[in-house]
Structures are given as structure tokens and as C-alpha cells.
Backbone as JSON Lines, residues from 0, in Angstrom:
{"i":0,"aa":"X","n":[-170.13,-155.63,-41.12],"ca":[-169.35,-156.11,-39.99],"c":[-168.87,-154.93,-39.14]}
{"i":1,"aa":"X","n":[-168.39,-153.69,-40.09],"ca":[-167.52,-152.79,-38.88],"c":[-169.12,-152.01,-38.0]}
{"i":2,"aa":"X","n":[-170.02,-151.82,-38.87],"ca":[-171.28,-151.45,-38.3],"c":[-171.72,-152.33,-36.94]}
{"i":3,"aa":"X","n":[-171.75,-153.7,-37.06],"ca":[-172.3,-154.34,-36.1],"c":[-170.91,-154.3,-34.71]}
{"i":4,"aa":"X","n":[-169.75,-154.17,-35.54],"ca":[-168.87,-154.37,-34.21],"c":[-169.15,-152.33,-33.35]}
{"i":5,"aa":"X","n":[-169.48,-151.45,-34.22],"ca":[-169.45,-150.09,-33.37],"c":[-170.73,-150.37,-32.23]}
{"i":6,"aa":"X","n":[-171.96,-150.93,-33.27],"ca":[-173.0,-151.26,-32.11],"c":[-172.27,-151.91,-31.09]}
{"i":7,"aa":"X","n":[-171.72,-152.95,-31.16],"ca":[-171.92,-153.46,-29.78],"c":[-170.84,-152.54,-29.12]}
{"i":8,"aa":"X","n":[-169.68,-152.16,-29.42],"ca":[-168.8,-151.02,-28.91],"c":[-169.48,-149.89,-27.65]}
{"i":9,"aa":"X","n":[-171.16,-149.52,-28.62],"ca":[-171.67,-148.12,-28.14],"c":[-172.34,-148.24,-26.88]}
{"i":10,"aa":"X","n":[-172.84,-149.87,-26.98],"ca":[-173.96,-150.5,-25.79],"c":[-172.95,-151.18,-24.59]}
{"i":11,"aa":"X","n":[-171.75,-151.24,-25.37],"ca":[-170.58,-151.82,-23.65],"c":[-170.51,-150.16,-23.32]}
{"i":12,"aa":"X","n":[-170.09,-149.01,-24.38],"ca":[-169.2,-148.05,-22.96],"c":[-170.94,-147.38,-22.87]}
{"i":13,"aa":"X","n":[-172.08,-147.81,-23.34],"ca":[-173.11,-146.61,-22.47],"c":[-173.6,-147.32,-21.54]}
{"i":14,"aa":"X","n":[-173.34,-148.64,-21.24],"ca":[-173.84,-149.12,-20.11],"c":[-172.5,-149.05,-18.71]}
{"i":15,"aa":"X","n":[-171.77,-148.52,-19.5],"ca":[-170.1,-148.64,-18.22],"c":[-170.23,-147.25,-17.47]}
{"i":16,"aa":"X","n":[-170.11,-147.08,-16.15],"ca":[-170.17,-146.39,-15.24],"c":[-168.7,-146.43,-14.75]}
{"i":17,"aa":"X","n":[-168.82,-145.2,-13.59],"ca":[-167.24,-144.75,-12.75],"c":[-167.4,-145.49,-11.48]}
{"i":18,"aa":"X","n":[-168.29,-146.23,-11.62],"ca":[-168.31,-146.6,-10.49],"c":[-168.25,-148.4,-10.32]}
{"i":19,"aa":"X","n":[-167.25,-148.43,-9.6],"ca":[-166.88,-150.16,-9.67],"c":[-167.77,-151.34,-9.37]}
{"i":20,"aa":"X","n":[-167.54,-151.95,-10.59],"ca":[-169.16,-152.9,-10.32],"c":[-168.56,-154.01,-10.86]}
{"i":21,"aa":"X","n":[-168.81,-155.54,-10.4],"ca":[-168.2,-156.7,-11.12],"c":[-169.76,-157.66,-11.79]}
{"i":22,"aa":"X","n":[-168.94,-158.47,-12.62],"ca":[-170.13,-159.0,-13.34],"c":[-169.56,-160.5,-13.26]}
{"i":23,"aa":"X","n":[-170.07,-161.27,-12.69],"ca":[-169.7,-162.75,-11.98],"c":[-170.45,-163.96,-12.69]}
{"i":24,"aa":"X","n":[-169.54,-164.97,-12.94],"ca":[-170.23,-166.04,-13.63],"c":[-169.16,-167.32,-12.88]}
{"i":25,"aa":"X","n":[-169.98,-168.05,-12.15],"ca":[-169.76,-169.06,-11.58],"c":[-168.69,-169.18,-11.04]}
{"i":26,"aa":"X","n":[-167.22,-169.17,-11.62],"ca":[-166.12,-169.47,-11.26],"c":[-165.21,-168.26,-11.08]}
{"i":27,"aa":"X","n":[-165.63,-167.22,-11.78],"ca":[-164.93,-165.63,-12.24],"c":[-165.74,-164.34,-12.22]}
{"i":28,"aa":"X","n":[-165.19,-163.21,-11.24],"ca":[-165.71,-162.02,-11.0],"c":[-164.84,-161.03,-12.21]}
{"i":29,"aa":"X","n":[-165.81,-160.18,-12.85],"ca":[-164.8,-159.19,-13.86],"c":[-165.13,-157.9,-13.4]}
{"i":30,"aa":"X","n":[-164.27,-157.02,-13.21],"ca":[-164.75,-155.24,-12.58],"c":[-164.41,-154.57,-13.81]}
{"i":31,"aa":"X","n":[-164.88,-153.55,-13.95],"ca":[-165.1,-152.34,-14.8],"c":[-164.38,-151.24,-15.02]}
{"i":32,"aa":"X","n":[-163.66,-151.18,-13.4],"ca":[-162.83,-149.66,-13.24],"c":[-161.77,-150.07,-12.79]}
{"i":33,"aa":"X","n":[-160.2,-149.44,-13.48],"ca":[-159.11,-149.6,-12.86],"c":[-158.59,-148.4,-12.44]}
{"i":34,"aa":"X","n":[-157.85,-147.5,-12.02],"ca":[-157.22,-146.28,-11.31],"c":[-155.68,-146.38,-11.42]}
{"i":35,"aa":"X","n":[-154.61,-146.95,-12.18],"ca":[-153.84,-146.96,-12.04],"c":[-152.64,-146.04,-11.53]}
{"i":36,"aa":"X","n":[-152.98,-144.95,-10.46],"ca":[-152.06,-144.0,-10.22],"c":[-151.04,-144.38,-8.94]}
{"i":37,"aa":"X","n":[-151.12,-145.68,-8.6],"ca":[-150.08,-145.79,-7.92],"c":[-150.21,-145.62,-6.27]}
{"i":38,"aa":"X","n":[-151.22,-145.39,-6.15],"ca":[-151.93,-145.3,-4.2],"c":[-152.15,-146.91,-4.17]}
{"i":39,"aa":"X","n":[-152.06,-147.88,-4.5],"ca":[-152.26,-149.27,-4.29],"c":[-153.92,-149.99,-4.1]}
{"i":40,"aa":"X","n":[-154.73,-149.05,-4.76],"ca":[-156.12,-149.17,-4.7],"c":[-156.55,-149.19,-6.37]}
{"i":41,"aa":"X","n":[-157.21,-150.46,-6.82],"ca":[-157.4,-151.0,-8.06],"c":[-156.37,-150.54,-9.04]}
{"i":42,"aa":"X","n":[-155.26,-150.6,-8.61],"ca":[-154.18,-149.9,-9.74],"c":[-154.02,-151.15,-10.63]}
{"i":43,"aa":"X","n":[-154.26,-152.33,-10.62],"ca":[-154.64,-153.55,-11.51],"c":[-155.52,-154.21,-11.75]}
{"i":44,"aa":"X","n":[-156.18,-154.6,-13.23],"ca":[-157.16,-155.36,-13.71],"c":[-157.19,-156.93,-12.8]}
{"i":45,"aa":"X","n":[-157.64,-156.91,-11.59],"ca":[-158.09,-158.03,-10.82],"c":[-159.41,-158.41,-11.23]}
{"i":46,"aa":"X","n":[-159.16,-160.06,-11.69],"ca":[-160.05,-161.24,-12.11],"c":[-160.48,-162.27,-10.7]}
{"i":47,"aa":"X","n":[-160.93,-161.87,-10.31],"ca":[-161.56,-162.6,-8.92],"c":[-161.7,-164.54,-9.45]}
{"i":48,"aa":"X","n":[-160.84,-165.39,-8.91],"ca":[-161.22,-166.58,-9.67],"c":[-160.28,-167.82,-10.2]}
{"i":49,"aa":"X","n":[-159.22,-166.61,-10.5],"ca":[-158.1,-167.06,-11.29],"c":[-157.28,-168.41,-10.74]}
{"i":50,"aa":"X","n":[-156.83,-169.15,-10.71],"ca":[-155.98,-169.72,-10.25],"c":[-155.18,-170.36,-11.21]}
{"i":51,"aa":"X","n":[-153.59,-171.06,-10.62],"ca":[-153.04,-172.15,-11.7],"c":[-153.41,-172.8,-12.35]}
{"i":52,"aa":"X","n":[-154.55,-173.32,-12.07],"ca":[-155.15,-174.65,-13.33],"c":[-156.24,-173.97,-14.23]}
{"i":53,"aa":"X","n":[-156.22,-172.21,-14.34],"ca":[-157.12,-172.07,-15.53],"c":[-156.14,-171.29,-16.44]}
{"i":54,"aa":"X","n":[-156.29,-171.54,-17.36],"ca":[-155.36,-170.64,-17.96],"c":[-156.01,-169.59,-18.54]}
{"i":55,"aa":"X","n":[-155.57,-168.67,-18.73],"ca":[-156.71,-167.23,-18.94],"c":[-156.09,-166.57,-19.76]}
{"i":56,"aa":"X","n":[-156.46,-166.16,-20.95],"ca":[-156.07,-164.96,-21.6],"c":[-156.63,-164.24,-21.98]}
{"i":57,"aa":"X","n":[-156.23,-162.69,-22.28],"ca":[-157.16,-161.62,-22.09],"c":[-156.31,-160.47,-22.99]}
{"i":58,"aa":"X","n":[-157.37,-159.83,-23.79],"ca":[-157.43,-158.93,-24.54],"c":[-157.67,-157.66,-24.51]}
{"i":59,"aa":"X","n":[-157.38,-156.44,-24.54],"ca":[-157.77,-154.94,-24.25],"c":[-158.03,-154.54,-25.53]}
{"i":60,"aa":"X","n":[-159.13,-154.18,-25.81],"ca":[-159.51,-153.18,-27.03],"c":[-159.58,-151.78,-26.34]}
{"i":61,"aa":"X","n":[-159.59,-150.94,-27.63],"ca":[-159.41,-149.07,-27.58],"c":[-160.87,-149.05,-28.08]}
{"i":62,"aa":"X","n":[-161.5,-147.73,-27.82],"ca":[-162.6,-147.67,-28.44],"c":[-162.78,-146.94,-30.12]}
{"i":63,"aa":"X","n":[-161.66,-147.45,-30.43],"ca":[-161.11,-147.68,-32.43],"c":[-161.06,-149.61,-32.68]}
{"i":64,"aa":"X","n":[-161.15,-150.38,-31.81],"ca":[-161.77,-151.64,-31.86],"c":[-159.9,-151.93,-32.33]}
{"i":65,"aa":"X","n":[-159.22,-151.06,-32.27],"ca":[-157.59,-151.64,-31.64],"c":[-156.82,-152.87,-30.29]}
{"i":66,"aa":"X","n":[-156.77,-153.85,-30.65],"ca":[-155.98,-154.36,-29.72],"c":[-154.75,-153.64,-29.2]}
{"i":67,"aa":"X","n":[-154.93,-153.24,-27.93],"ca":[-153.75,-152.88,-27.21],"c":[-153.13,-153.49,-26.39]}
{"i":68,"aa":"X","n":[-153.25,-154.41,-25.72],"ca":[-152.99,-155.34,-24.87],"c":[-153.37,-156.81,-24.9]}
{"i":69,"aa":"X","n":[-152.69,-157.69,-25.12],"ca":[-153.15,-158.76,-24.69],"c":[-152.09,-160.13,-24.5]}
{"i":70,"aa":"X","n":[-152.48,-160.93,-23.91],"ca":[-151.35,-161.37,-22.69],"c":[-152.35,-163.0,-22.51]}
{"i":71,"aa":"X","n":[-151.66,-164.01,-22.8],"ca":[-151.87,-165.23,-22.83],"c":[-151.84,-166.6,-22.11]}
{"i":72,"aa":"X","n":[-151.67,-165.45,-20.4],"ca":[-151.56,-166.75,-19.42],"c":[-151.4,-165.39,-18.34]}
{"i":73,"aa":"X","n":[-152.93,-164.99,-18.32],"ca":[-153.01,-163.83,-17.25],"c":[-152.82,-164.23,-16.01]}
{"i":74,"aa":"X","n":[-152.45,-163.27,-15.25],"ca":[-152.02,-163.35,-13.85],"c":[-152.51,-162.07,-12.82]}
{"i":75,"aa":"X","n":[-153.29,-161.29,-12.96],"ca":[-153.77,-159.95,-12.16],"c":[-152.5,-158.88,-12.26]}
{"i":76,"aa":"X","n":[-152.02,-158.99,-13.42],"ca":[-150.94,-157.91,-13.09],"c":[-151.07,-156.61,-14.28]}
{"i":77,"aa":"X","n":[-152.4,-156.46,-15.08],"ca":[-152.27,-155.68,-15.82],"c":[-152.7,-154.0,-15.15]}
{"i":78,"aa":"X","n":[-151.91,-153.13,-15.65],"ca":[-152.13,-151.94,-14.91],"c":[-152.23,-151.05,-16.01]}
{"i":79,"aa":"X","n":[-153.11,-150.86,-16.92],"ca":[-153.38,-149.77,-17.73],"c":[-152.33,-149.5,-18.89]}
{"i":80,"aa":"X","n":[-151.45,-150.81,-19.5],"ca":[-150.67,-150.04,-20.19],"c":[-150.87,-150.69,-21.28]}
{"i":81,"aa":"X","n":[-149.61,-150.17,-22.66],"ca":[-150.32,-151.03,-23.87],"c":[-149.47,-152.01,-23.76]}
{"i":82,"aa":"X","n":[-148.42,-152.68,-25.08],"ca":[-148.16,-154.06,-24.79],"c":[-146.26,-153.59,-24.65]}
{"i":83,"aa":"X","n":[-146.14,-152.18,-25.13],"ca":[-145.13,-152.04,-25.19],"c":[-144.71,-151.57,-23.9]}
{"i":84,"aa":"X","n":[-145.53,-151.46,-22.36],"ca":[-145.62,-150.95,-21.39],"c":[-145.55,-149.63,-21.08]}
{"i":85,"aa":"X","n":[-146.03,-148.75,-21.94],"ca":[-146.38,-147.62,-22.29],"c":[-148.02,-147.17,-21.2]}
{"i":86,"aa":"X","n":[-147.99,-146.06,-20.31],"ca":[-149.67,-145.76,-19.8],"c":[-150.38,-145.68,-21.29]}
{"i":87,"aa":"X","n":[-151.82,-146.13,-20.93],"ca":[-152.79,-145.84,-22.04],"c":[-153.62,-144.73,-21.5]}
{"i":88,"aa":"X","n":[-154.14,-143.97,-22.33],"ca":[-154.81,-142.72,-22.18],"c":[-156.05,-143.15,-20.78]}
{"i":89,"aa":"X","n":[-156.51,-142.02,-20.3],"ca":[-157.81,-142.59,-19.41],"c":[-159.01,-142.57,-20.81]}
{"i":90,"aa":"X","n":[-159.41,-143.6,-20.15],"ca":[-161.09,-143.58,-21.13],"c":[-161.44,-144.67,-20.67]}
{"i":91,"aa":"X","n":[-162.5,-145.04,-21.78],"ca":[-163.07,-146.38,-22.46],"c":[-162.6,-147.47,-23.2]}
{"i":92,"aa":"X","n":[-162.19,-148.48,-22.56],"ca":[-161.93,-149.75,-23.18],"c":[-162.62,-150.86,-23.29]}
{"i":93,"aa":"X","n":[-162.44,-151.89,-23.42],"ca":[-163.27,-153.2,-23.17],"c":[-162.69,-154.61,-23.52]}
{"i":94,"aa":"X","n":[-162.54,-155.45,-22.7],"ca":[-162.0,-156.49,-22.37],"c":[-162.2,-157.27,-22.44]}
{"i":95,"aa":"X","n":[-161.33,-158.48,-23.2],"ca":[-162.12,-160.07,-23.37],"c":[-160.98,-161.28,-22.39]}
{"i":96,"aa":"X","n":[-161.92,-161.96,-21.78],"ca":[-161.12,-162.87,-21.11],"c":[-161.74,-163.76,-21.66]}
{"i":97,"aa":"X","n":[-160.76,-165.12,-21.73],"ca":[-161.47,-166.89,-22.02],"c":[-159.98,-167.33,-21.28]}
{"i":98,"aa":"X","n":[-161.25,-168.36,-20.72],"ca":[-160.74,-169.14,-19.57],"c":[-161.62,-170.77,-20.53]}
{"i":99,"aa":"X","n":[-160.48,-171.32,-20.89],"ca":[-161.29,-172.57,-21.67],"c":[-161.52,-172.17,-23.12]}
{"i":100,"aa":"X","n":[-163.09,-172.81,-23.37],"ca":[-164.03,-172.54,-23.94],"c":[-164.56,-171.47,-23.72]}
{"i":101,"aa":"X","n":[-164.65,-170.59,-22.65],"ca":[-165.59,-169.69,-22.4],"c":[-165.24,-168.66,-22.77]}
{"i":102,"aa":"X","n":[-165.24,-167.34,-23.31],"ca":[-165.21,-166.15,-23.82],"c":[-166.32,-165.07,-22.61]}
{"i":103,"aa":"X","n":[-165.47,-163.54,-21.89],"ca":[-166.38,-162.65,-21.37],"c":[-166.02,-161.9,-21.82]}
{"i":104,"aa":"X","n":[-166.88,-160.68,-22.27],"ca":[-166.67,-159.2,-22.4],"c":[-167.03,-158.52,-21.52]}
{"i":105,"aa":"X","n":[-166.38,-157.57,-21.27],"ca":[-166.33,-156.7,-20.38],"c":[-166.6,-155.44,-20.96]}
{"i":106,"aa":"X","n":[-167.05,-154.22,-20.43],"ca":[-166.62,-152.7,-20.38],"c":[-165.54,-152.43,-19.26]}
{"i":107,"aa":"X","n":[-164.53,-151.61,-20.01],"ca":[-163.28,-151.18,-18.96],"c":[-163.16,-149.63,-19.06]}
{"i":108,"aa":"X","n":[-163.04,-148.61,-17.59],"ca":[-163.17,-147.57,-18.03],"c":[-161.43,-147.0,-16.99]}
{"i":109,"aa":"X","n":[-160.47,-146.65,-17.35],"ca":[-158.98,-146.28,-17.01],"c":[-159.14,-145.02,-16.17]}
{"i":110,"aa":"X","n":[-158.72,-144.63,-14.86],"ca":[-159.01,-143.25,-14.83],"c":[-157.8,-142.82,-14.0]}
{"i":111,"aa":"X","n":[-157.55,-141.92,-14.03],"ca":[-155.97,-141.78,-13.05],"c":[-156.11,-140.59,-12.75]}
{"i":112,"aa":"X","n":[-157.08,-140.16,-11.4],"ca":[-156.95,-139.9,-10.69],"c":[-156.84,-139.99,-8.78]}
């Protein structure tokens, strides 16, 4: 099990780039890169989609397969921190949203500059 969870770990951050890219499924856009330094440009994990009648919750893993974040009736307001509102290091993360039934993973990469 911890073998198969590093694989898939190695194939989200080698396919994740610096460069902002969303991955869209019918109802919901997910992006890749947040910048949280405070110039007002992707300084939050924006879910293209969202509205009142879905309820969304969403998960942040570390790349130690640590939950650091996660929050049970998302709203576009996460900005890079853990749950204790603490900044999280820049790197590699990766992100699960379900909206319903549905489950996405993401690659998330933090960078603050």
C-alpha cells in the first residue's frame, strides 16, 4: 500500500509544472499553481465552478502523504496554509476535492515569490 500510494505521489508532482494550467471536468476547473505572497494574483486555491448548492470538500496532502489541510464546505479561500493557519513551505502538494460522489486529484505546486 505505502509503495503504490509513493507511485502515484511521483507521477502527480512529475507531471506538475510552474506553470498554471487547469484540468476541467464538466461542472469544475482545478489549477495547479498558487503564489500566495500577497500581490492579489492566485494568492488562493480558486475552484472555477463552485457554487451554494455543491458542497465541496477538499484535502491538501504534503509530499510525506500528510494531511495538512482540509476544510469541509470549501469556499475559494484557501491560501497556502496548514489547518492551524500557519504558511506551508513552497513545494509540492496535491489536492483532493469531492463535490458529491465525485472525487479529483490534483497536483499543487506553492511558490512565494
Amino acid at each position: 500500500m505505502a509503495i503504490k500510494n509513493l507511485i502515484i505521489l511521483l507521477a502527480i508532482f512529475a507531471f506538475t509544472s510552474y506553470d498554471t494550467f487547469a484540468f476541467q471536468s464538466d461542472s469544475i476547473r482545478l489549477y495547479n499553481v498558487i503564489t500566495p505572497n500577497g500581490d492579489g494574483s492566485n494568492d488562493v486555491l480558486y475552484i472555477d465552478g463552485l457554487n451554494s448548492n455543491l458542497v465541496t470538500e477538499i484535502r491538501v496532502i504534503n509530499h510525506w502523504g500528510q494531511k495538512v489541510y482540509e476544510n469541509k464546505n470549501y469556499s475559494n479561500n484557501w491560501g497556502g496554509t496548514d489547518s492551524g493557519g500557519n504558511p506551508l513551505p513552497a513545494g509540492n502538494y496535491y489536492y483532493l476535492v469531492r463535490t458529491g460522489t465525485t472525487t479529483f486529484k490534483r497536483g499543487l505546486t506553492i511558490i512565494y515569490e
